[in-house]
N, C-alpha and C positions, 0 to 999 in steps of 0.2 A: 728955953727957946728951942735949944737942938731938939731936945725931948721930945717936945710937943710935935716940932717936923719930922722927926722917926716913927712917932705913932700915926700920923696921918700918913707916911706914906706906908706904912704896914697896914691900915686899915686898908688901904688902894688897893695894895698886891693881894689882900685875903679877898675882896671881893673882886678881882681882876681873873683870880684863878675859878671859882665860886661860879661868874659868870660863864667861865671857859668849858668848867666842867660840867654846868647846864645846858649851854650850846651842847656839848658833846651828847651828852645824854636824851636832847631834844630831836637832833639830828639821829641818833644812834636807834633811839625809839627807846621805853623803858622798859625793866630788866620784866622778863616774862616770867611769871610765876606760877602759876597754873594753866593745865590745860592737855592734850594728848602727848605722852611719852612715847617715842619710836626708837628703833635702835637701825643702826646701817652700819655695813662692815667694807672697809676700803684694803685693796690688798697693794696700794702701793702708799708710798709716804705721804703724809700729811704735813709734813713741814710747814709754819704759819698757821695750822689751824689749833687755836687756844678754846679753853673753856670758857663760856660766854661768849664767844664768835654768835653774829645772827647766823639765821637760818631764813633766805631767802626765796622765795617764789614769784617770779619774770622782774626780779628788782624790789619786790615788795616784800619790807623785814615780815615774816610769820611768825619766828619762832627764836631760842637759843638753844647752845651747845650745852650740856649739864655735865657730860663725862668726855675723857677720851680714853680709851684703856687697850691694852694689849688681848685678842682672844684666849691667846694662852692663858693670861692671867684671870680671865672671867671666868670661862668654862673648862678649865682643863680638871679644877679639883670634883668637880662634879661627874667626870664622865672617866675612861679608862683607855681614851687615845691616846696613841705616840705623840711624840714630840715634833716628827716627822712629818704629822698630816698639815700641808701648805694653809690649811685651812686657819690651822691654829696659830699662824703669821698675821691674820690681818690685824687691821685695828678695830676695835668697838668704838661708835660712836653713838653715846646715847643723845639725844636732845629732845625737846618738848617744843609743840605747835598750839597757839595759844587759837581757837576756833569764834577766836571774837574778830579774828585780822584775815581770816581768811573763809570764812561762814560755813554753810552747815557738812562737815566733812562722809565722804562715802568711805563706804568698809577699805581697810585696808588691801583687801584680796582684788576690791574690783577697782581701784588706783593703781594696784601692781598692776593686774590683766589690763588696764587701761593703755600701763608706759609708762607710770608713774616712778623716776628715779632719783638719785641723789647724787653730785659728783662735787669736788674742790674746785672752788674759783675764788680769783682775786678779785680784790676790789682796786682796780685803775691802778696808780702811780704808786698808793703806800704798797701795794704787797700784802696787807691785810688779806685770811683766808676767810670764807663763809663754805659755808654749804648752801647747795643751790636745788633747789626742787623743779622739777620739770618732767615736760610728758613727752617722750621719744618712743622710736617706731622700736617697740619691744621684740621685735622678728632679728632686725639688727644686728640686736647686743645678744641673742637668746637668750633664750630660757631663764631665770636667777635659778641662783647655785641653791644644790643641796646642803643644809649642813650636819651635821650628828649630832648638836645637841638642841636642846628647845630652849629659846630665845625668851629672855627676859620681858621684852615686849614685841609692839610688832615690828615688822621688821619689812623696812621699803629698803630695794637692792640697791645699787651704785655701780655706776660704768665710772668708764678712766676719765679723766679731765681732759682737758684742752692741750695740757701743756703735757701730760704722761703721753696721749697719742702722736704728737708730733713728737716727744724724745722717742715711744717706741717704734716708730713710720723711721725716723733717722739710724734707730739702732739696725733693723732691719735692713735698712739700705746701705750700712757699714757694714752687715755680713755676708750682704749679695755681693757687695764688691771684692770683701774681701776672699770668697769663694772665686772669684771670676781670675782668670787664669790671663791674665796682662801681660804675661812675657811672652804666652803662646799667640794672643791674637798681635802682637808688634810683628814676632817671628811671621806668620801666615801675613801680615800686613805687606814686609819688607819682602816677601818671598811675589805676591801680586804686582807688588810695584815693578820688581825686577821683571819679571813674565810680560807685562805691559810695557816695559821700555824694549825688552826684545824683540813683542811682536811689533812694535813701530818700526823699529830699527829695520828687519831682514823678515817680517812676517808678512801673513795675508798682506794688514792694516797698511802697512807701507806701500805691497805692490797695487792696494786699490786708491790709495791715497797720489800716488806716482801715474796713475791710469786716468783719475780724476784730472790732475794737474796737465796731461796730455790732452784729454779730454776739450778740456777748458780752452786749451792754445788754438786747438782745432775751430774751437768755437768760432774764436777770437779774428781768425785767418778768414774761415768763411762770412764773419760779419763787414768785415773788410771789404770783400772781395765781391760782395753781394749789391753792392752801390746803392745801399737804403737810401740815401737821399733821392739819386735818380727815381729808384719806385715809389717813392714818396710821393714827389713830383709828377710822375704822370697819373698816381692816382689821385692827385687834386684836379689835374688837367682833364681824367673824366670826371670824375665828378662835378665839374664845372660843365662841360658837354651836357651832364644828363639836366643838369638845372637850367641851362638854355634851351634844349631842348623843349623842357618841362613847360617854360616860363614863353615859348614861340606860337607865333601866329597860329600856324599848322598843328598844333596840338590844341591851341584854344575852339579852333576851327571845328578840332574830329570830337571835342567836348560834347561844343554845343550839336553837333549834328547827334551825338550820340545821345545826348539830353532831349532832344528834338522829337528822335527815333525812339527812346522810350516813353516819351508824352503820348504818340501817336499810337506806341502798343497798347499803354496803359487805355487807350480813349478807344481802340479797339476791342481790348477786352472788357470796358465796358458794357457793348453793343453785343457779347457772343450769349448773353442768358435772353436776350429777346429772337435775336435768330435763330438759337434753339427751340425757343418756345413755334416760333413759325415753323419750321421746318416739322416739328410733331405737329402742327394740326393739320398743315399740307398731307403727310403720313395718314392720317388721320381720314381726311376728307379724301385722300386716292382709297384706302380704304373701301369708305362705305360707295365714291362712284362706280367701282371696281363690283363691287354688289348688287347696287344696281343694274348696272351693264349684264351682270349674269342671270340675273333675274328677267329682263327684257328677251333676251337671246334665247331663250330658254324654249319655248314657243316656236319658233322658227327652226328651232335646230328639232324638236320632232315632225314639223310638219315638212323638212326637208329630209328626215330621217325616212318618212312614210312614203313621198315622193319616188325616194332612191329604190323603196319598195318594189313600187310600182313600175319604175323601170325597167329592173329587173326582170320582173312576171312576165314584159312587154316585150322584152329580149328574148327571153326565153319563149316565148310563144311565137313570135317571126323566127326566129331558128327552128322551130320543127312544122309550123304551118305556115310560108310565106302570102300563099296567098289569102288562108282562111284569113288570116289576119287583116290581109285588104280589103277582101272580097266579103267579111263577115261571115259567120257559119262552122260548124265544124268541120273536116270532112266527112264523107260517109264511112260508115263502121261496114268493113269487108265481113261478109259470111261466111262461114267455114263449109265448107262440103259436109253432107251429113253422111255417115258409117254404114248406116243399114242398107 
């Protein structure tokens, strides 16, 4: 009886785990086994990241981890650097990108030139590491590094993580600080403060602060003494004047006469483009009368011209013969004595 209940719940826990370890695998995506090898070299720690870690791109598994390895230990037997060159610190990470999950792949050279990089992230709450693929402004981060030896495969570069910038932004800001000189800015601090209690005390700041304060009393004495109510009051009191004023017979009176006076201008200048117009053809008709008249007179003034003539000749002829003139005749022409 026990038996029998020990095998059936052993059967349970072998297929309880069985399912677990499908979920996981189903979830996880399955193991990648062919398809593009790339290598990338991180020059800070990778703690959490194991072999077999995905290899992500914007949260979509692509690929796995296949190696992690020290530079030193990859490339150092092949080449004839020190131990010295920082280069030989990083890590090797090889992994492979399987091109059925992510489609048809461009050249590695024009992914890099693109932005294309690699850095450590977690996954949420376990801590779990991946490596993340992604395209960032390659200006940024410059250039990727040169290395001295030739790469296994190809080889996409890797910037800091999330969590190495914010440690290295905090380590910097522990060395700013701890360069900054704290004792001397309290000193200069404590040294201002003292200079500013002095100048209140017995400086400028006091005797214009003491000037103010006089200032002010003055103020105070002539608002007083100024009896703003009373000028209050009689400026209501005109004010009231000009609105009875406003509001009286005698202004309604000088309105309408002046409303009245403008009717009659306006109804007069009405009337001034026709008496204009009279007036030019009176102009007009003096004028051509005026032409006439000279044309008539015209006649009369030579036959009065020819008259005056003749006066004349009639004057002058009674001044040297009064009588021929009466009496008709010339006189007689006197003879001269003859010579012989």
């Amino acid at each position: 009886m026990r038996s029998g209940l020990y095998l059936r719940v052993g059967l349970l826990l072998v297929l309880a785990v069985g399912a677990i370890v499908g979920l996981l695998l189903w979830l996880g995506g399955s193991q990648v086994d062919q398809g593009v090898v790339y290598e990338t070299y991180f020059p800070e720690s990778v703690q959490g990241l194991d072999v077999g870690a995905a290899v992500k791109f914007r949260g979509v598994t692509v690929g796995q981890v296949q190696k992690i390895r020290l530079a030193s230990a990859v490339y150092t037997p092949e080449t004839t650097m020190s131990f010295d060159n920082p280069a030989l610190h990083d890590v090797v990470v090889t992994f492979i990108v399987d091109p059925r999950r992510i489609g048809k792949l461009p050249s590695t050279k024009e992914a890099v030139a693109a932005g294309l990089r690699t850095r450590i992230a977690s996954a949420g709450l376990t801590g779990l590491a991946y490596i993340e693929l992604d395209f960032v402004k390659a200006s940024y981060y410059g250039p990727p590094p040169v290395y001295d030896w030739v790469p296994h495969h190809p080889v996409i570069p890797s910037i800091p993580s999330t969590f190495t910038q914010v440690q290295d932004a905090g380590t910097n800001l522990l060395a700013k600080l701890n360069a900054f000189d704290l004792a001397g800015l309290q000193n200069r601090l404590f040294a201002l403060l003292d200079e500013m209690h002095a100048t209140l005390q017995s400086g400028p700041a006091h005797r214009a602060m003491a000037s103010a304060a006089t200032l002010l009393g003055d103020l105070d004495t002539a608002v007083k003494q100024a009896d703003l109510p009373g000028v209050a009051r009689s400026l209501r009191q005109a004010a009231s004047g000009v609105d009875a004023l406003a509001r009286g017979p005698q202004t309604k009176e000088s309105l309408a006469a002046a409303q009245d006076a403008m009717r009659k201008l306006g109804a007069a200048s009405a009337k001034l483009p026709a008496l204009v117009a009279s007036l030019e053809n009176l102009v007009a008709h003096l004028d051509r009368s005026q032409a006439d008249l000279a044309a008539s007179l015209a006649p009369v003034l030579r036959d009065a011209q020819a008259a005056a003539a003749n006066l004349r000749d009639l004057s002058d002829t009674l001044a040297r013969y009064p009588a021929g003139a009466l009496l008709a005749g010339p006189p007689p022409i006197k003879q001269e004595p003859s010579t012989k």
